[in-house]
C-alpha positions in Angstrom: -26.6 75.5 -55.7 -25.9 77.2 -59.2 -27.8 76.3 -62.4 -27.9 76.8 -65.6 -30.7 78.9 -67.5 -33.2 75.7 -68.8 -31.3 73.2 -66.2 -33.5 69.9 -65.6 -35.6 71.0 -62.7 -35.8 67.2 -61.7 -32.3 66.8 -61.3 -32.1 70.4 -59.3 -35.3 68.9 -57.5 -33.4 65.4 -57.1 -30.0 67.2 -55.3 -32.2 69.4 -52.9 -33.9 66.6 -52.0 -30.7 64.4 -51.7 -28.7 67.3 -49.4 -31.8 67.8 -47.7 -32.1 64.0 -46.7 -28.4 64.5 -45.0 -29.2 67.3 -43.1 -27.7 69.8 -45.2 -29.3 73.0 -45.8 -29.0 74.2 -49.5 -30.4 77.3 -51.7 -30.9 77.2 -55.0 -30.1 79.9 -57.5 -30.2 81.0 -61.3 -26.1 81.4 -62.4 -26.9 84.8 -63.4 -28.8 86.2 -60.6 -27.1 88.2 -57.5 -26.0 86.1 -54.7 -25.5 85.9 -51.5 -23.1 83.7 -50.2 -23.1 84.6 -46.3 -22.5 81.0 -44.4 -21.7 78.8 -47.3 -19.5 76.1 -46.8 -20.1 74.9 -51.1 -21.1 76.0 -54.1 -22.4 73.8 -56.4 -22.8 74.0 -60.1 -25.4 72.0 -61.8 -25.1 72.9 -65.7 -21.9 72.4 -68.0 -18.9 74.3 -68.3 -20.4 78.1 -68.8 -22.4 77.1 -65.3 -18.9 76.3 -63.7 -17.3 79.1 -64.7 -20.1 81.4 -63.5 -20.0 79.6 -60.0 -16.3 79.8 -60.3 -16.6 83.9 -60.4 -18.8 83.8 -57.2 -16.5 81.3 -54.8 -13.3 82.3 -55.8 -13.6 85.8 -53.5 -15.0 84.4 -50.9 -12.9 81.4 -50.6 -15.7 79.0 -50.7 -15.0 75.4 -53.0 -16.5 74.3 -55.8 -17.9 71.5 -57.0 -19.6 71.0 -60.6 -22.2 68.6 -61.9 -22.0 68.4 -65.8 -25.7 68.7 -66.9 -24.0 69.6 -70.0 -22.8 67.7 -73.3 -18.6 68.6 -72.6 -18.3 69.2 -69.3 -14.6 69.3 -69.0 -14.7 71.8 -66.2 -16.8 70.0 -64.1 -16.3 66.8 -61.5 -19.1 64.8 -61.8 -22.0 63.3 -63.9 -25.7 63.9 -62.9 -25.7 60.4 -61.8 -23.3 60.7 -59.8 -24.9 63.1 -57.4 -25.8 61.0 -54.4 -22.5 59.1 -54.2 -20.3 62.6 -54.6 -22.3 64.4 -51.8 -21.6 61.1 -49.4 -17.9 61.8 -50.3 -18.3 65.1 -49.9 -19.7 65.0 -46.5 -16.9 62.3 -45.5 -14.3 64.7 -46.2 -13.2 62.1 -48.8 -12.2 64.7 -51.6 -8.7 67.0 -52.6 -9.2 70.7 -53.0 -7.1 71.6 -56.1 -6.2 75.4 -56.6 -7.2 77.0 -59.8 -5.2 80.5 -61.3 -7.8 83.1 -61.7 -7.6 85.9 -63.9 -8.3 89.7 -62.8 -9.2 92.1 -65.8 -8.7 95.7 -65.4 -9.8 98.0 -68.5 -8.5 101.7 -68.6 -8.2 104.9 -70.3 -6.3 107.1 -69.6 -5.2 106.0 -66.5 -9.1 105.7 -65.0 -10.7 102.5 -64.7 -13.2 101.7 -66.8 -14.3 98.1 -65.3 -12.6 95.1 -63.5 -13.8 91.5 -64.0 -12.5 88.3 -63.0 -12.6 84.9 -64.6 -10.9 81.3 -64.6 -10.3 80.8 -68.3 -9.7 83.7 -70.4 -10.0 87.4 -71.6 -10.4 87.8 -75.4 -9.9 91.2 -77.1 -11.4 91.4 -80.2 -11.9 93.4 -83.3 -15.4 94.9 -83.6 -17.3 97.6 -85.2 -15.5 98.4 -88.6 -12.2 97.8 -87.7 -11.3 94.5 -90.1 -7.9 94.0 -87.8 -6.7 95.3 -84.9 -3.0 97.0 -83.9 -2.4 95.6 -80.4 0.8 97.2 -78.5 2.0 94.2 -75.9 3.5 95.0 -72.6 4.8 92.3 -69.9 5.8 92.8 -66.3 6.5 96.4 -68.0 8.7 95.4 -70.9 7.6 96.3 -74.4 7.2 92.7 -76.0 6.0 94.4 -79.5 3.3 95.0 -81.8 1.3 93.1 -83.6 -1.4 93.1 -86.1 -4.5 90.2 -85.8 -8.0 89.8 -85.7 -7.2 90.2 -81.7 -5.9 88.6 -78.8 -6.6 85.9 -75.7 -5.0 85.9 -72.5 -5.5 82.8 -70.6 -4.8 80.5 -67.6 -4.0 77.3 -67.3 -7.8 76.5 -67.0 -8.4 78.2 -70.2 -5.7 76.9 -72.5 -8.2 74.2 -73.0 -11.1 76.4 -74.7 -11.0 79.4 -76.5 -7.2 79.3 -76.8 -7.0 75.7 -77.2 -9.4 76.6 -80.3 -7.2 79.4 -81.3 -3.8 77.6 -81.4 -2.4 77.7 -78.2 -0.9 75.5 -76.2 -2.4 73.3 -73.8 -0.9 73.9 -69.7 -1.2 71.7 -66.9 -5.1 73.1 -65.0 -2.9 74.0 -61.4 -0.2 76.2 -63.2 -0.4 80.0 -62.0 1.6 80.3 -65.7 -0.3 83.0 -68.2 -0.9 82.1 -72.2 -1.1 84.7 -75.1 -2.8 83.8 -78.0 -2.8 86.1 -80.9 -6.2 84.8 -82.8 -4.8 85.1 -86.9 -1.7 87.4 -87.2 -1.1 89.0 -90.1 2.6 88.0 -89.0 2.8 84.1 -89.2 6.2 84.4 -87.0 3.5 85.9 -84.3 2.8 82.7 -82.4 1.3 81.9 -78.6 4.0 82.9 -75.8 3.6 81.3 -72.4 4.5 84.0 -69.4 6.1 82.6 -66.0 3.5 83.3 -63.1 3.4 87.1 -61.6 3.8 88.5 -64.7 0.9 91.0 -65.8 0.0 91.3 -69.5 -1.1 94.6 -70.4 -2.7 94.6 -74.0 -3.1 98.7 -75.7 -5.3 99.1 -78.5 -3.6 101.1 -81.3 -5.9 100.7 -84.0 -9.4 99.5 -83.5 -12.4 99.4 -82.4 -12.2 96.5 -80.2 -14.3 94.7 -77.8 -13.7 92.9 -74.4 -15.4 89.5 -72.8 -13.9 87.6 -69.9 -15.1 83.9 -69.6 -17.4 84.3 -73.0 -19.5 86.7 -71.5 -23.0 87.7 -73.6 -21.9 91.4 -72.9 -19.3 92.8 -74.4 -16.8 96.1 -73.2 -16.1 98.2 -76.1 -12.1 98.9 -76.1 -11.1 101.8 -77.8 -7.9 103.1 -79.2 -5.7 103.9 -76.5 -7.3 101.6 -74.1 -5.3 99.5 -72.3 -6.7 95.9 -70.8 -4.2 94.8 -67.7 -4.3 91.2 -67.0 -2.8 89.5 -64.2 -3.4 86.8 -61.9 -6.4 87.2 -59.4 -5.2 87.5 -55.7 -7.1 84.2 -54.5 -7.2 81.4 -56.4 -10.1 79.4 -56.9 -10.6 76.1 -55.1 -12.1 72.8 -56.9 -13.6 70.1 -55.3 -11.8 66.7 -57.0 -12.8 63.2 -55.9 -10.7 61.8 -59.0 -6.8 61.7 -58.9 -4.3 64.9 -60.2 -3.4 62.4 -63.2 -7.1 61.9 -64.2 -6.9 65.3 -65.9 -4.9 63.1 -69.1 -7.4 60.7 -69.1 -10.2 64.2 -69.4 -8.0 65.3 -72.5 -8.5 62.0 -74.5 -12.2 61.3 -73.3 -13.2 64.8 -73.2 -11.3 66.5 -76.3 -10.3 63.5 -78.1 -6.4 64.3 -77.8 -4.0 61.7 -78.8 -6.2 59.4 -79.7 -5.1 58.0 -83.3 -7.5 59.4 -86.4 -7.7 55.5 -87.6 -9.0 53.3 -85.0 -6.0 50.7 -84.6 -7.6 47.2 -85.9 
């Protein structure tokens, strides 16, 4: 059981209690501290999206599900509302659910040709200017074909997950969640003929600094990689993809878009 820094300690109380009740052992832990994951059969996310994604980072490897419980204001990401709880874990235990796969994205940052650090994450890597550097020069390389150069305030790579946050945010386009398809998002070209291009799955996107400073987060992360010119950030799909506990229908994720992020829903209330 994942939380969130500041999460309601009655609800976190209330779902121990609740999984305890049905025989179910559970262990609670702070989303940021090291975990160990030996026997679980779930993890569980109580927090919003940023909680999801950190739970996300710890099941995918091992192959364990995920379920999230939105403690949060958006909670796109996640399945369920704290109210909710009792009536998802009898599901759960019913083996009344669908495990849907989620594309997760493996982040390897070199220089000359040693690695420098590898992360993984389920919505996005953004490279960034930083430092003095007012815009970066990124060269672009797919599945080893020179795409170009281009000139921005940086770059996003994303999965399907992600094309609904940061990139979303930034322009791009939004992709169906279980597509294994990668988005770039240049965040303001210089070039306005420089727009989002989505890459078929099994493609790696390598992004080399030519002019910076830049700096690297995966998933929004608080701590920054610092890219320098010549640096090269690879990006590819993770070899295991995540798996998401769903008790709602594979269509339900249209119905998230209007509720959740308001799209196609008129500006003018009809009337």
């Amino acid at each position: 059981m994942v939380h969130a820094p500041g999460a309601d300690e009655h609800v976190v109380a209330q779902a121990i209690g609740q999984l305890q009740a049905k025989s179910v052992d559970a262990v609670e832990m702070h989303r940021d501290a090291a975990a160990d994951l030996k026997g679980a059969d779930l993890i569980l996310t109580l927090g919003g999206d940023g909680t999801f994604l950190a739970g996300a980072r710890l099941a995918a490897p091992k192959g364990i599900p995920v379920l999230g419980v939105n403690l949060g204001r958006l909670g796109f990401l996640t399945e369920l509302e704290h109210d909710q709880l009792e009536e998802g874990f009898r599901r759960y235990l019913a083996r009344d659910f669908r495990i849907e796969e989620r594309n997760m994205l493996e982040v390897i940052l070199s220089r000359s040709g040693r690695t420098l650090a590898r992360a993984i994450g389920l919505n996005e890597v953004v490279v960034d200017h930083s430092g003095d550097a007012r815009i970066l020069r990124l060269e672009i390389d797919v599945g080893g074909q020179r795409v170009g150069v281009i000139d921005a305030d940086g770059a996003i790579v994303a999965t399907a997950s992600g094309s609904t946050a940061y990139a979303l945010a930034s322009g791009g386009p939004i992709l169906e969640p279980t597509l294994r398809d990668l988005v770039l998002v240049p965040m303001s070209p210089f070039a306005l003929t420089v727009r989002p291009i989505v890459f078929a799955p099994g493609q790696d996107i390598t992004l080399r600094v030519v002019r910076g400073p830049a700096e690297m987060r995966v998933d929004g992360g608080i701590r920054a990689r610092t890219v320098a010119p010549g640096d090269v950030v690879r990006c590819g799909s993770y070899e295991r993809p995540l798996k998401v506990v769903r008790f709602s229908p594979p269509e339900s994720f249209y119905q998230r878009l209007a509720q959740k992020l308001g799209w196609g829903r008129p500006l003018v209330p009809k009337g």
